[in-house]
Structures are given as C-alpha cells and as structure tokens.
MARZA-983803 format. One record per residue (C-alpha): residue in three letters; x, y, z. Coordinates in pm, whole numbers, padded with zeros to 5 digits, always signed. Example, Ala and Ser with C-alpha at 12.3 -4.5 7.8 and 13.67 -1.06 7.14 Angstrom:
BEGIN
ALA+01230-00450+00780
SER+01367-00106+00714
This chain:
BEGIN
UNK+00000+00000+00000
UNK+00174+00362-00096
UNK+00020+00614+00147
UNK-00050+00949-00004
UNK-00137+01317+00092
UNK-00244+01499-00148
UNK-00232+01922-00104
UNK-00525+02118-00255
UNK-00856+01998-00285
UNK-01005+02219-00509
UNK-01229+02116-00825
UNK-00928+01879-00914
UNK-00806+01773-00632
UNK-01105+01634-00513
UNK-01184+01407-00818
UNK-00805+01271-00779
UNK-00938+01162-00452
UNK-01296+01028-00610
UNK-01058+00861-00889
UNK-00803+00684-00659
UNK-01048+00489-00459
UNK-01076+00246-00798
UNK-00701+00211-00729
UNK-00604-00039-00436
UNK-00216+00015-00419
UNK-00288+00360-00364
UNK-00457+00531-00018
UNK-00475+00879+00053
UNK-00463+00953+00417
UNK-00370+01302+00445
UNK-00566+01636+00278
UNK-00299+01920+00300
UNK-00550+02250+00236
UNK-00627+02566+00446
UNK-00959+02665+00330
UNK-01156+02502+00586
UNK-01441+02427+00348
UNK-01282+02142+00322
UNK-01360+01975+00632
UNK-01705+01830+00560
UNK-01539+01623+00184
UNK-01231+01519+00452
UNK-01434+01391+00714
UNK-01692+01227+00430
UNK-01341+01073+00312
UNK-01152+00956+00623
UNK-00920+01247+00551
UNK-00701+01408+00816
UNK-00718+01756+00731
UNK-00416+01970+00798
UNK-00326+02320+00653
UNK+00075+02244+00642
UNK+00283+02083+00391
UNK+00545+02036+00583
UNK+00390+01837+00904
UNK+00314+01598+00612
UNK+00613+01532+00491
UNK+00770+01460+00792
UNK+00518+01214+00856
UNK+00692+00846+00819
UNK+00357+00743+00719
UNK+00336+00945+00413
UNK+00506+00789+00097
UNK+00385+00981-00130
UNK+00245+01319-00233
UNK-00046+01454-00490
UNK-00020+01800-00594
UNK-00317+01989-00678
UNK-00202+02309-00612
UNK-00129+02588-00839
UNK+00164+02564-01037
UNK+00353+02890-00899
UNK+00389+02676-00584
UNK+00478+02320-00748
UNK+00864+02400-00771
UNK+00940+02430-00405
UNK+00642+02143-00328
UNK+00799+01917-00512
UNK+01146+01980-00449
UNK+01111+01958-00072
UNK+00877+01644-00114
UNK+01158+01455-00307
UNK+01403+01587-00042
UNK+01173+01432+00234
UNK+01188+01113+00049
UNK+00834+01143-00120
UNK+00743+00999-00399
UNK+00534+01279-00624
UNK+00227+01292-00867
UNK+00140+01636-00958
UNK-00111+01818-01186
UNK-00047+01985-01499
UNK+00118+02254-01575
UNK+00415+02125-01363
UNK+00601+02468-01422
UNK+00573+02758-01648
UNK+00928+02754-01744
UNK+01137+02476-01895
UNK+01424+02586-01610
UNK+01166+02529-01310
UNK+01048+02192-01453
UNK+01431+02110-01535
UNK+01508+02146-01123
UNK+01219+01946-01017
UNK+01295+01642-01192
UNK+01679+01653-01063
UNK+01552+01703-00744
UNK+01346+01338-00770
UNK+01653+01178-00967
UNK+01889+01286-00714
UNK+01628+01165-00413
UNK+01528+00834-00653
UNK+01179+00958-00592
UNK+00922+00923-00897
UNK+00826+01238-01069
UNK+00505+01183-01225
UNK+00336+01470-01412
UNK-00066+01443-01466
UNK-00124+01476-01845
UNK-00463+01287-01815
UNK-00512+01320-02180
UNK-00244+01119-02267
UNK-00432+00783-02141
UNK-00775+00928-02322
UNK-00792+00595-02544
UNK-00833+00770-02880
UNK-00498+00945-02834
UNK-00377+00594-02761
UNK-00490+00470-03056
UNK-00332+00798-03226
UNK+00017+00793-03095
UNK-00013+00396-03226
UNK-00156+00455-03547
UNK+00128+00747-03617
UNK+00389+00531-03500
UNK+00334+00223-03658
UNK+00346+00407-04003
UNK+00008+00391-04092
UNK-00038+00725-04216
UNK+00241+00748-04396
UNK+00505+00995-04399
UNK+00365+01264-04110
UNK+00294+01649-04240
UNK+00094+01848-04059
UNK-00095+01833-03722
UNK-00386+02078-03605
UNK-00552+02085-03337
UNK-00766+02304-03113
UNK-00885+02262-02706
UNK-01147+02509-02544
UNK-01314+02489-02244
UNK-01538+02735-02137
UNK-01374+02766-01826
UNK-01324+03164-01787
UNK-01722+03180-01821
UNK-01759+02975-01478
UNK-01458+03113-01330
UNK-01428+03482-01212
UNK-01158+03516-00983
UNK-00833+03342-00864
UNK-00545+03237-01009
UNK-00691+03074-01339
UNK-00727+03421-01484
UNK-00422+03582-01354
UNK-00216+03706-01676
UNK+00096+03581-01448
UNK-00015+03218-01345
UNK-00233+03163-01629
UNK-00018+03368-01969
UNK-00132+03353-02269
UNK-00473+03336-02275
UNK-00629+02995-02290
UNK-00305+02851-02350
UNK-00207+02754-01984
UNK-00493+02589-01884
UNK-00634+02428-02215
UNK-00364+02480-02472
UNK-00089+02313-02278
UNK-00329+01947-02331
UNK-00273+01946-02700
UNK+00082+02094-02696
UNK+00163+01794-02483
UNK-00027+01606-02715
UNK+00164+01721-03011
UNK+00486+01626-02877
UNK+00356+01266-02776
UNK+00309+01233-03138
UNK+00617+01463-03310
UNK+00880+01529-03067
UNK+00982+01809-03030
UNK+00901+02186-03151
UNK+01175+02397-03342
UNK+00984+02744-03391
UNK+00660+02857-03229
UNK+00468+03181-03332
UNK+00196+03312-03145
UNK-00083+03551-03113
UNK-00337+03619-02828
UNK-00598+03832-02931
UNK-00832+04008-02658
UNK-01158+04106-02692
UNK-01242+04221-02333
UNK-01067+04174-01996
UNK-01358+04042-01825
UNK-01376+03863-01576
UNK-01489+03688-01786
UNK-01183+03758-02023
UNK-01279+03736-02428
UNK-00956+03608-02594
UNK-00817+03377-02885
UNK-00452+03186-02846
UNK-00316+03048-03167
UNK+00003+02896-03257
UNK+00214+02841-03569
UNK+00462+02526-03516
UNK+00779+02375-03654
UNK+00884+02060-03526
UNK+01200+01906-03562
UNK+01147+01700-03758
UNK+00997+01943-04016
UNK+00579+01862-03946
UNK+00373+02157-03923
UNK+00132+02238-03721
UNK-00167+02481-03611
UNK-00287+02499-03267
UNK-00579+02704-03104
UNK-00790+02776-02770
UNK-01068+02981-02706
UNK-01143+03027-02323
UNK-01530+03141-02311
UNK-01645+02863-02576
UNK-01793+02568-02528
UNK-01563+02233-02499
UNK-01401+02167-02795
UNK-01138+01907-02852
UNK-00979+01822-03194
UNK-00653+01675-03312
UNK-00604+01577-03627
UNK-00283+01427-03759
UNK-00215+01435-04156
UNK+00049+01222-04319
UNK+00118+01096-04726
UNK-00105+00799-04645
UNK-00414+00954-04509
UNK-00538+01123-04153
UNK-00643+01083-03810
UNK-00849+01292-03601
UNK-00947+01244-03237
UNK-01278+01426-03152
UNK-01311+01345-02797
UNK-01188+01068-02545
UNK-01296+00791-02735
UNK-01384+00883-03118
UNK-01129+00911-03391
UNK-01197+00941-03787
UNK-00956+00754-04030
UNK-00912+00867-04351
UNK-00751+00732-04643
UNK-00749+00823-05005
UNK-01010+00620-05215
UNK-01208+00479-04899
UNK-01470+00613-04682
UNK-01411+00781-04365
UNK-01393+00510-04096
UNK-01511+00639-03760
UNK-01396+00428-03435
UNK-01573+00449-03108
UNK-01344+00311-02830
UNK-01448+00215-02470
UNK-01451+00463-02223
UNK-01183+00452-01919
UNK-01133+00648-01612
UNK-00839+00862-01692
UNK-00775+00961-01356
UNK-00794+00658-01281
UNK-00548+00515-01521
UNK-00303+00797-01464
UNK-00297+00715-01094
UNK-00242+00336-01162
UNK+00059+00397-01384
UNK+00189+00647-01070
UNK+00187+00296-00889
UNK+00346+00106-01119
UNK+00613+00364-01153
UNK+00642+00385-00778
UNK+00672-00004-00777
UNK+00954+00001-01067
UNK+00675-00197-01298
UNK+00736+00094-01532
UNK+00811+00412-01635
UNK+00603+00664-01636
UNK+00400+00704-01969
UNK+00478+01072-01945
UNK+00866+01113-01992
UNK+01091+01419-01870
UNK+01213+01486-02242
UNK+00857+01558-02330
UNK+00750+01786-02028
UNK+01040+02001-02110
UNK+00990+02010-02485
UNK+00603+02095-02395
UNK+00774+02358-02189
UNK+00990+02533-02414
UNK+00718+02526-02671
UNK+00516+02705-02422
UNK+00790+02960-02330
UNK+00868+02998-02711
UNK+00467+03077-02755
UNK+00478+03344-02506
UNK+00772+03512-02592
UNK+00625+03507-02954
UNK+00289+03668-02863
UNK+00502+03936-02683
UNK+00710+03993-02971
UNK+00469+04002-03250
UNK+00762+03739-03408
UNK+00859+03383-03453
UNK+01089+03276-03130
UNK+01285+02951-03133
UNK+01259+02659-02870
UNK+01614+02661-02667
UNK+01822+02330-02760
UNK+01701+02218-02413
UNK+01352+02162-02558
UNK+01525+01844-02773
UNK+01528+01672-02456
C-alpha cells in the first residue's frame, strides 16, 4: 500500500481523490489545504485535514504526495517532497518555465523519488490509438498536425489564479492549450519554432480572448494549434500524413481517412483517466514501469510554451532553446 497526501482539494483535487479509490495500491490519508471548506469532503473521506505541507512530509507514514495546487507553488512542493523522500504525482502545468520543470525532476533523480506529471489526456484511449496509429506508419510519412482545445472555463470562473495574466499567460493557452501541446509532442517530438498571437476582446472577468500557434517541429511537421477560453468544450486533433489522416474528436472517437475509402469512424471504450493515470503512478512507484509521461517531453512541452509566449510578446517567430530536444 503507498500512502499518499495529497495538497489542494479544489475542483481537481477532489476528483483525484474520487478517482483513486478504484485504485487499491494507492490510499490517501492526508488532505494538506487551508480553506476550511474542506472539512465536511475530509471527514466524508476519512481524511485528516491539515493546513501544512510540511507536518506531512515529515510524517513516516506518508510515501507519497499529490499535488493539486497551483503551479507557482509546485517548484518548491515538489522539491522539498523529493528531499523528504516522497514519492510525487502532480497536476499539470508542472512549471511555467522549462528551467523550473528542469530542477524538479533533478531534485526526484537525485532523491530516486518518482516524478510523475498528470497529463490525463495522454491515457484518453483515442490518443492511444493515435500515438499507435502514427507510429506504426500507418499514415504514412507525417505532415501536418492541427488541433484546437477550449473549455469554457473563464465563463464559470471569475476570480483566482486561473485568470491571472501571471499564473495563467497567454490566454487559454495555460490551462487548455498546454493538453494538445503535450499532445503534439507525444506524437512529433519536439518543436523547433513557435509563433503566437493572443488576441483580446475584453478583460472580463470573464476575459474574451483567442490563443493560436504556428509550429515547426523538428522533424519538419507543421502544425496549427488554437484555444478559445469562453467557448464551449471543444477538442480536436487531427494528424495528416502521405497515407491519409487521423483525427481524435473526444476521449474515445477518432476518424480515419484514407485516399479512395470512406471515412472510418472508431468508437473506443470509455476509461477512467484519472484513474489510469494514478495506476501507472503505482506502477512507476513499484519500478513496474516508467512513467508514460517522460521528462524529455514535459520540457519540450515547456519550451514550446515559453517559445509561444515570448512570440505573442514579440509580434515574431521565437525559437525553442536546444534544451527543448530533450
């Protein structure tokens, strides 16, 4: 049994706790969160509530910590829960900046603590079948990749750190934009050259604003990304190669097409992604495997990211740093 506690149980935090309950290696014990709203979801959990991070960590019991916390505070989380000997899981974005990310996965190495970062999106099963279809060859040589995420978040969400222009940058792009970027380098590796616009409509709250990106990978694919924060969900990524294209819709729908034959639309079953994302934190933390998220890509999602910003600042095309390779 690996013993967690997991700090911040907002919207997310609590439905890692509803989602780890289908996981038996895994218990959370401990709720690390100062808003004492929490106390009636702790007690309805068996949760020990506390409001410090550190009286957690220096609990023998602990083994392990979940971070649902805002990313400004995930550097020095995570670095003093590897130094405690703590194994970590913690939300998306991990860090803003490449650097950041960078020092929280030596930090882990160095303790031989597992860094797991929570790209739930990666274990949707039609990206699966995406990242499987692309590298097995089946579309041919690869050329050009769009895709699009919005959420309607900003229309539900008036205040807090979601739509502050220094925790959430770029428009859409930190909370929404960041899936498919990841996405995109699950399926390309790496980005070469990023160019990026945010266009604002109004401030808000709620804010009125368009994110789209321009990118060259590596290994010279193209691709198109957008996110529009006061829409209605919308997910999309469509892959195009010499031998026909892919698009995933949703978490389980994807649309084949190949030159000469009619569009072939696959409907796979449905899986808890939190779920699944938590079960592969326990077979990392048992040495069963790796985690399905790797280091390279978090920091080539990164520098992307930082390359996007810097672009949309600019009003020009801004190279990822050789770091971003991996």
């Amino acid at each position: 049994m690996i013993n967690c506690a997991i700090a911040g149980l907002g919207r997310w935090g609590r439905a890692l706790v509803e989602a780890i309950s289908d996981e038996p290696r895994l218990r959370i014990a401990r709720a690390i969160e100062p808003d004492t709203s929490a106390r009636g979801f702790c007690a309805e959990h068996g949760l020990d509530l506390t409001d410090s991070f550190e009286t957690a960590l220096a609990d023998p019991a602990i083994d392990a910590v979940l971070l649902a916390t805002p990313h400004s505070l995930h550097k020095a989380q995570v670095i003093a829960a590897a130094n405690a000997g703590k194994q970590v899981f913690c939300e998306k974005p991990l860090a803003l900046r490449q650097a950041d990310a960078a020092a929280m996965f030596a930090a882990c190495r160095t303790a031989g603590v597992v860094l797991a970062v929570g790209h739930n999106r990666r274990f949707w099963p039609s990206m699966r079948a995406l990242r499987g279809l692309v590298a097995a060859g089946e579309l041919g040589s690869i050329l050009h990749v769009e895709g699009h995420n919005s959420n309607e978040n900003s229309q539900s969400i008036t205040a807090g750190w979601r739509l502050s222009p220094e925790e959430s940058p770029g428009g859409g792009l930190t909370g929404a934009g960041l899936h498919v970027l990841d996405g995109f380098v699950s399926l390309l590796g790496p980005a070469r050259q990023v160019y990026g616009r945010l266009t604002s409509r109004e401030a808000g709250p709620p804010p009125l604003d368009t994110a789209m990106l321009a990118i060259d990978f590596v290994n010279g694919v193209s691709g198109t990304l957008a996110t529009v924060r006061a829409t209605p969900f919308y997910w999309r990524v469509h892959v195009f190669g010499t031998k026909g294209s892919a698009e995933v819709l949703d978490e389980v729908t994807m649309v084949l097409r190949k030159s000469g034959e009619t569009p072939a639309t696959t409907t796979y079953p449905a899986v808890d992604t939190l779920a699944a994302e938590l079960s592969a934190f326990a077979d990392a933390v048992e040495g069963k495997q790796p985690f399905p998220v790797p280091e390279a890509d978090v920091l080539a999602t990164l520098a992307a990211f930082e390359a996007a910003l810097a672009s949309m600042q600019s009003g020009q095309p801004v190279n990822c740093q050789v770091s971003c390779h991996g």
